[in-house]
N, C-alpha and C positions, 0 to 999 in steps of 0.2 A: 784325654778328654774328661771335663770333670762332671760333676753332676748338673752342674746346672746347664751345658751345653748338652748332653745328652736330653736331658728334657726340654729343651728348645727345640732338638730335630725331632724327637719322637711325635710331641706335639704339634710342628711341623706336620709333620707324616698324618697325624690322626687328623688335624684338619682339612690337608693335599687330599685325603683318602675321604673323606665326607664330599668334599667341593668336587671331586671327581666323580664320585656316584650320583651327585643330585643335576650340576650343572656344567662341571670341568672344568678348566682352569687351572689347574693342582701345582704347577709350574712357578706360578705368579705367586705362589705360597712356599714351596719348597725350595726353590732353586734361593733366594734372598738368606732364606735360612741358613743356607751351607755357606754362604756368604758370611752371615752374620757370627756365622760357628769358625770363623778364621780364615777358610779353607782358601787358598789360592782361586781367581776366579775361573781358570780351565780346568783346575781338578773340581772345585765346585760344580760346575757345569756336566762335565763326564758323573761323577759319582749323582747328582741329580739323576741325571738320565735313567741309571741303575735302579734308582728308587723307588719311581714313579711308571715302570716298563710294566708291572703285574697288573697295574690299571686298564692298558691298553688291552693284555693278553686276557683278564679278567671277562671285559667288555665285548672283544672277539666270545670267549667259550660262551658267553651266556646267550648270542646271540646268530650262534652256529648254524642253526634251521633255517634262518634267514639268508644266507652265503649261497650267489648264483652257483652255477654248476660247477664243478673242480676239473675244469677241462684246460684245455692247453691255453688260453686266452688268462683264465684264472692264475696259471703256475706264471704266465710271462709277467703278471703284474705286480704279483707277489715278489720274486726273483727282481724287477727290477725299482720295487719299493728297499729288498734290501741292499740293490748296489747303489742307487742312489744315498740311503744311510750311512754305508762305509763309505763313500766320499765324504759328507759332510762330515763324518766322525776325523780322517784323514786332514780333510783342510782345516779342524779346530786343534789337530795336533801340530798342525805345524803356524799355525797363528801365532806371533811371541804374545806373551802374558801381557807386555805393555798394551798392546794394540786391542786384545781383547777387552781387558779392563775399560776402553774407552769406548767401546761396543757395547758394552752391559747395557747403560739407560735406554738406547737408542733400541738393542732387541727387544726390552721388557716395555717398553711403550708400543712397538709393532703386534706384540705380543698381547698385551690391553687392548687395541685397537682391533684388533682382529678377532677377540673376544666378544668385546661390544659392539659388533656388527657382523658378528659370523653367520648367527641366524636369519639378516635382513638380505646379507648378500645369497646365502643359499636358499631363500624364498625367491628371489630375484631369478636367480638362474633357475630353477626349478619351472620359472614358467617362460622362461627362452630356450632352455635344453635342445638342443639338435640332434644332438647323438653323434658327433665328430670322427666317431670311429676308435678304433684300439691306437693305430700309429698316434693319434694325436694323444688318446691317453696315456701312451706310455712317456711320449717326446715331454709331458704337463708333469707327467707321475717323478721325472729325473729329479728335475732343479728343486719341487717340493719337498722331495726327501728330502734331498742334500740340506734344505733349511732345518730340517727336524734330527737329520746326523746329527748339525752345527749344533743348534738349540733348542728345538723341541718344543717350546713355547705353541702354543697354534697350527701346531700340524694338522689336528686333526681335524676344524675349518676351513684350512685349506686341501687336502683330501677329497676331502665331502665336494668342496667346488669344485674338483678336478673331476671326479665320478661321473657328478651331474650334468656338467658341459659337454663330456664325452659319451654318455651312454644312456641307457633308456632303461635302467632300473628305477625300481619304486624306492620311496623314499627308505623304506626299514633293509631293503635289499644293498642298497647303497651305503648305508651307516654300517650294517655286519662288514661289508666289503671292506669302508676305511678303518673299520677296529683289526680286522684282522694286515691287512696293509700298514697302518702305526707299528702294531708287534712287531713285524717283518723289521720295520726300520729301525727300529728300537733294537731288536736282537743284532742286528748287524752290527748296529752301533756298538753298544756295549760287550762285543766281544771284539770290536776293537781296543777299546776302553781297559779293556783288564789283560789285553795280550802285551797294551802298552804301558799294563802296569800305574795309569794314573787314577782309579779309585782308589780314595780314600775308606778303608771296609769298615772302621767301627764307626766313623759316623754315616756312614749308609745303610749299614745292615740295621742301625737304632731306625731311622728314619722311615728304613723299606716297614720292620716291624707296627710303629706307627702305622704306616699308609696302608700296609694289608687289615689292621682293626677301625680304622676310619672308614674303609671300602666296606666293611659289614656294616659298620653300625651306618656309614650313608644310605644304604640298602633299606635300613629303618627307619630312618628319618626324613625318608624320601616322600611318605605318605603324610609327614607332619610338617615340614618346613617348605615355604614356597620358593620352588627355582629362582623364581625370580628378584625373593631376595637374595639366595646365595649370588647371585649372578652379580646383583650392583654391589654387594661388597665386595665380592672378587674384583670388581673392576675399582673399586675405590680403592684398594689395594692394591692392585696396577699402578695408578696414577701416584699413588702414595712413594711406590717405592723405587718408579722412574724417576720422582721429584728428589728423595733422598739420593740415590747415584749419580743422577746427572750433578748434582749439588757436591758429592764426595770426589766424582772421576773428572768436572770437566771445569769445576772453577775453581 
């Protein structure tokens, strides 16, 4: 890895880690990068995953006090946020590279998409909420991991809609819940990820390094820069680099 790759992911990293403390997204920014730094794109994708996990776990500690009771309803959701991960982690190891590769534009546009309308759809549901019960939210909580195992991109918009559909927490009660739920999925993931030996570790641990000094200084910047411009260029950056992929993998 030479120098000027390691400053690509680092910077990477510092920006994933600003775009995650102000608005999220970090994905749409990182995962391209490992791309662009050579990496095969299912070790790309695994060692992402790796990188951008402290984000989640971060986000959980800080908003700890918030997390309903740690009762058995808690441990099942948790416990089945991570076996849903180790699936999706499981089905992207066994995907051949070709087929992946031709999944790239296609996730990182679901991924955009789901970015720029994550907050309109969880307003939405927020004022249809029923409260569907725990069976429903575990039977919702399966197949959304399994997407965040895979790829990771927009878990945590879809989470949030899964909480809200099913249950009758308040808004900050339900965000602690999906930050600590993404970790869950995330750890499962990536100790799949490294028991299969496909992280790549010095471009990840540059990266991870990044993303943990991005997640402070966003912490700072959070007071000076408006969400909602990080947001449209996360998303212009979405679309950017769905246009470049599908342009490299499908013509």
């Amino acid at each position: 890895m030479d120098f000027g790759i390691a400053a690509l992911l680092f910077f990477a990293g510092v920006a994933g880690g600003v775009v995650n403390a102000i608005a999220g997204g970090a994905t749409l920014i990182t995962f391209p990068a490992m791309l662009a730094a050579g990496l095969p794109a299912v070790v790309a994708n695994a060692s992402n995953a790796v990188a951008v996990t402290p984000g989640h776990l971060f986000a959980a500690l800080a908003d700890r006090k918030r997390l309903p009771a740690l009762d058995r309803n808690f441990a099942i959701a948790v416990a089945a946020a991570a076996a849903g991960g180790a699936v999706g982690a499981l089905l992207l190891l066994t995907t051949p590279e070709r087929l992946f590769v031709l999944l790239v534009p296609a996730l990182i546009a679901l991924a955009t998409v789901m970015f720029a309308f994550g907050r309109r759809v969880q307003a939405a549901l927020s004022h249809s909420a029923s409260g569907n019960g725990a069976r429903a939210r575990y039977a919702l909580m399966l197949p959304v991991t399994a997407y965040g195992g895979y790829f990771g991109a927009g878990l945590g918009v879809m989470l949030l809609a899964v909480l809200t559909i099913t249950g009758r927490e308040d808004v900050r009660t339900a965000n602690a819940l999906k930050n600590v739920l993404a970790t869950a999925t995330s750890l499962a993931t990536i100790a799949i990820f490294i028991a299969q030996g496909v992280i790549r570790w010095p471009e990840t641990l540059v990266m991870l390094a990044g993303a943990v000094g991005g997640g402070l200084l966003g912490g700072k910047l959070i007071a000076v820069l408006p969400a909602a411009l990080v947001r449209a260029l996360v998303i212009a950056l979405g679309v950017a680099m769905t246009a470049i992929y599908a342009w490299r993998y499908w013509l």
